[in-house]
C-alpha positions in Angstrom: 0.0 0.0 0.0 3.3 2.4 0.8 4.3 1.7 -2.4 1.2 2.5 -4.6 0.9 5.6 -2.3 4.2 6.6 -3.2 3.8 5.7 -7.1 0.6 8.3 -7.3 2.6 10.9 -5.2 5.7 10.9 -7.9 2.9 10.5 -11.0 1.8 13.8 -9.8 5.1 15.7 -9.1 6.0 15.0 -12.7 2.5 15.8 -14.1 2.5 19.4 -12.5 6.6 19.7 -13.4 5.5 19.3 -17.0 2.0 21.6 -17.1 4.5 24.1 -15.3 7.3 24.0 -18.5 4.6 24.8 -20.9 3.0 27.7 -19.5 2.7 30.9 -21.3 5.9 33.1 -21.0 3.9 35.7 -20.9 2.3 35.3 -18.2 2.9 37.6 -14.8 5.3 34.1 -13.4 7.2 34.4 -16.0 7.5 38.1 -16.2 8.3 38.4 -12.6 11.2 35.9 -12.7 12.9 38.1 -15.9 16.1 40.4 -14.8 14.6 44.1 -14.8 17.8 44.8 -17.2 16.6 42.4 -19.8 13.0 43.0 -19.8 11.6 43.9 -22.9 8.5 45.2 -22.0 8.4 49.2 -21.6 9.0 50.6 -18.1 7.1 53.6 -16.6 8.3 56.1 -18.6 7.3 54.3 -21.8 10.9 53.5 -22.7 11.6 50.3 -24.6 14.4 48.2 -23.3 17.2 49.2 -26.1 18.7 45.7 -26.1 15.4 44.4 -27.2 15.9 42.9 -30.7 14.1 44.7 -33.2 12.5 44.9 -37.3 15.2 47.8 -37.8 17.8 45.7 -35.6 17.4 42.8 -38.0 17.3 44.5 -41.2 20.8 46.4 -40.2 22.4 43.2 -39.9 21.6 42.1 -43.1 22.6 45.0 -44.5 25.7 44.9 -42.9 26.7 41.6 -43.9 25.8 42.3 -47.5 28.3 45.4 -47.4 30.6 43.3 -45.8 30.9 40.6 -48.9 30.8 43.0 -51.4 33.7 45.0 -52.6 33.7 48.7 -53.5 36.4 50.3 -55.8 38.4 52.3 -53.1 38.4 56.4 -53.1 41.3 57.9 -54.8 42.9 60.3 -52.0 41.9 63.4 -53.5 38.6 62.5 -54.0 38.9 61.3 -49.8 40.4 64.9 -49.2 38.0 66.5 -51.4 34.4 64.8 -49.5 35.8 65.6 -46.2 36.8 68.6 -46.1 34.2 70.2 -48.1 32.0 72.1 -45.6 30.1 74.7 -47.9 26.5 74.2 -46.2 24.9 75.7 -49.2 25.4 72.7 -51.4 27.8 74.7 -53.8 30.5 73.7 -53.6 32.3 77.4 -53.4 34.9 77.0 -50.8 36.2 74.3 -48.4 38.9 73.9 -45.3 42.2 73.5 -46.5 44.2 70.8 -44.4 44.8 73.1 -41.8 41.6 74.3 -40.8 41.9 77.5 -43.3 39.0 78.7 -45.5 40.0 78.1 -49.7 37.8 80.2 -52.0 37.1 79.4 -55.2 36.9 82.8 -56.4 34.7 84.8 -53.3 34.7 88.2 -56.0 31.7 86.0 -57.3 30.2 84.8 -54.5 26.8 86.7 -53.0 26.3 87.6 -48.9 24.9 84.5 -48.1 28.0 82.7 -49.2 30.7 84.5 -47.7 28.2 84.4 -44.4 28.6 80.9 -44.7 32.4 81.1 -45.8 32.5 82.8 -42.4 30.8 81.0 -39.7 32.9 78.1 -41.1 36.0 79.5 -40.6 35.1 80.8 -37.1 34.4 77.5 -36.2 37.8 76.6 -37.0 39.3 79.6 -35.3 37.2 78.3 -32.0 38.6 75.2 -32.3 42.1 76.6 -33.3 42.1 79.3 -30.6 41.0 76.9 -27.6 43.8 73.9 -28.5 46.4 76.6 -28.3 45.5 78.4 -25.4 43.3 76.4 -23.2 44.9 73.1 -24.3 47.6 71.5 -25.9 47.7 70.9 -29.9 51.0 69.3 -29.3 52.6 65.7 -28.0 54.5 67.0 -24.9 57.1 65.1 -22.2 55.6 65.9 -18.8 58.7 65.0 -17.3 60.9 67.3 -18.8 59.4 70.8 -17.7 60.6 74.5 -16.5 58.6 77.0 -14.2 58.1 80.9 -14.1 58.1 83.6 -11.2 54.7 82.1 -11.1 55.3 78.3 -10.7 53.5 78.0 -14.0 54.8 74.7 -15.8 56.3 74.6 -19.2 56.6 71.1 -20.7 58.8 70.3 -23.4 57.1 69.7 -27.1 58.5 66.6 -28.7 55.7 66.9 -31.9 58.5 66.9 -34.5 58.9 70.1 -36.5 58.3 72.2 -32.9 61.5 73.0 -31.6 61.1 76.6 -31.1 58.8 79.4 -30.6 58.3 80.9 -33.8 57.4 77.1 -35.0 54.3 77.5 -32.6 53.5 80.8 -33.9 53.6 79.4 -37.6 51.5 76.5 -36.8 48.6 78.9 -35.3 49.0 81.2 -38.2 47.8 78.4 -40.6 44.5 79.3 -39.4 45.1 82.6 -37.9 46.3 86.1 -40.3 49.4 87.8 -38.4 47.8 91.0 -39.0 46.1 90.7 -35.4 48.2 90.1 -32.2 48.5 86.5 -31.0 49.6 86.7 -27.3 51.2 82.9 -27.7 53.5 84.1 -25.7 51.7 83.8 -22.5 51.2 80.0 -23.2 55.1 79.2 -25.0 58.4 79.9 -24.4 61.7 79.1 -26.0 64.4 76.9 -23.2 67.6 75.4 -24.3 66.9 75.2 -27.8 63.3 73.6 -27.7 60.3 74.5 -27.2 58.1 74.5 -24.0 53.8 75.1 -23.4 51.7 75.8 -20.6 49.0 73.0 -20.6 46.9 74.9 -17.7 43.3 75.0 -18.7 40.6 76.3 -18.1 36.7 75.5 -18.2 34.2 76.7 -20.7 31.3 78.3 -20.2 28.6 75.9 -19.7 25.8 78.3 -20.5 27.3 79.3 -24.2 25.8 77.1 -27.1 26.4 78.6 -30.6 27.6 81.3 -32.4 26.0 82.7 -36.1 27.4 85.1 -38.6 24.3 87.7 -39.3 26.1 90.2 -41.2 28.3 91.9 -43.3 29.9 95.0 -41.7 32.2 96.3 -44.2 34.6 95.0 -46.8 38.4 96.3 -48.1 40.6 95.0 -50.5 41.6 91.5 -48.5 39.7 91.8 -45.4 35.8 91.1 -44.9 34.0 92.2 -41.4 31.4 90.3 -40.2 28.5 90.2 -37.0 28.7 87.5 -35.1 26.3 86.4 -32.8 27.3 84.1 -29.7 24.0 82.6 -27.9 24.2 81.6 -24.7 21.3 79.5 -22.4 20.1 80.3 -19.3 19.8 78.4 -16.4 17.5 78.2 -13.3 20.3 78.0 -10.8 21.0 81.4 -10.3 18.1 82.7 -12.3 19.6 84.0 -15.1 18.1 83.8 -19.0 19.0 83.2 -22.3 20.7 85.9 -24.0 22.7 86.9 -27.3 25.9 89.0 -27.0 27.5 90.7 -30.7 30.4 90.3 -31.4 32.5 91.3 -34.9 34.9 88.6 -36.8 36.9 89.1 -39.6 38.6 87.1 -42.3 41.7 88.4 -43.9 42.5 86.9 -47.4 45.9 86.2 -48.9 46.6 86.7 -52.5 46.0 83.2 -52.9 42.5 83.5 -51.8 42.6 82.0 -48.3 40.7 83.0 -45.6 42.3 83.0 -42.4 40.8 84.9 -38.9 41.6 88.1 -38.5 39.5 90.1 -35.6 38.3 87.2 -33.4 37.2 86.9 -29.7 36.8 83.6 -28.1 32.7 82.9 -26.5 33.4 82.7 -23.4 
């Protein structure tokens, strides 16, 4: 009688193990026992998981695998040089960045307002990016262990980029973006020491609150130099209560014989 007791007992067990495997996994059971990382059901905020598989996920990888086994003819390097650098906004193809972060012209005598607007806020870009490296940065590979110090106990470390060696190689490298008709003040940042050069990597912050700038206008014009307005916006923030605002500002691009554009008049958003 134990025996047929405990036969029925273990027919049981394995009946309920079984009606348990093929319950719906979408039932609360099963939902409940899913890690809250992997669930692919939306949360509160209406959020789908983003490791969820999806249509778009699928048809990526397919894509991907076709690119992968077939085989493009490769870009010539001027025609690599050409698609990245080219930055003209207005689809025309009437200037670009040079290697060095300078604007090239195709002929600007030709081009309307809205073009050399856009010629500038290009190059202003540049000169941002250009004028922060230099001063705030470090657009050079430097040796933190070799280094010298001012009445100030400001370090200089030595440049090791190869073709720095002095000063006035700094100052050419900036001017590549930069026209020398406008003072540089590099040498608050760079000093000559034993034959080599030496840069002051001390940073500072930017301004958290200062999104965007936009060329708006043409000043005036001379022979090579072209005055713009440039408009620097800036958000506002409810910590201490200030608002957005827009502060004016004028740039200008010199150009050299050659028809480059490089900054003339410029003041860093700060």
């Amino acid at each position: 009688m134990k025996k047929y007791l405990a036969f029925v007992s273990a027919f049981v067990l394995v009946c309920s193990a079984a009606a348990g495997c093929g319950k719906d996994k979408s039932s609360s059971d099963s939902d409940a026992l899913k890690p809250a990382a992997f669930d692919t059901t939306e949360d509160a905020s209406g959020q789908p998981d983003p490791l969820a598989s999806t249509e778009a996920d699928t048809a990526a990888e397919q894509t991907t695998e076709a690119l992968e086994t077939t085989s493009a003819p490769e870009a010539t390097e001027e025609q690599t040089t050409e698609h990245i650098r080219e930055v003209d906004p207005l689809g025309g193809g009437a200037f670009s960045y040079d290697k060095n972060g300078a604007i090239v012209f195709k002929d600007y005598k030709d081009a309307d307002d809205r073009t050399l607007m856009a010629a500038a806020e290009k190059l202003f870009e540049s000169a941002c990016d250009t004028e922060w490296k230099f001063k705030f940065s470090m657009p050079f590979t430097i040796d933190q262990d070799d280094y010298v110090e001012n009445e100030y106990s400001w370090r200089y470390y030595l440049i090791t980029t190869p073709g720095i060696n002095s000063f006035s190689d700094v100052v050419n490298e900036y001017h590549k973006v930069f026209s020398d008709r406008y003072p540089d003040q590099l040498s608050d940042n760079y000093i000559d020491h034993n034959g080599r050069a030496y840069g002051f990597t001390g940073g500072r912050g930017s301004n958290i609150f200062y999104s965007a700038s936009k060329i708006v206008a043409i000043e005036s014009r001379t022979d090579d130099e072209i005055f713009f307005t440039v408009e620097n916006y800036y958000d506002g923030t409810d910590l201490d209560g200030s608002a957005p605002r827009t502060e004016k500002d004028v740039f200008s691009c010199v150009i050299s014989p050659d028809g480059t554009w490089r900054a003339g008049k410029f003041t860093l958003p700060n």
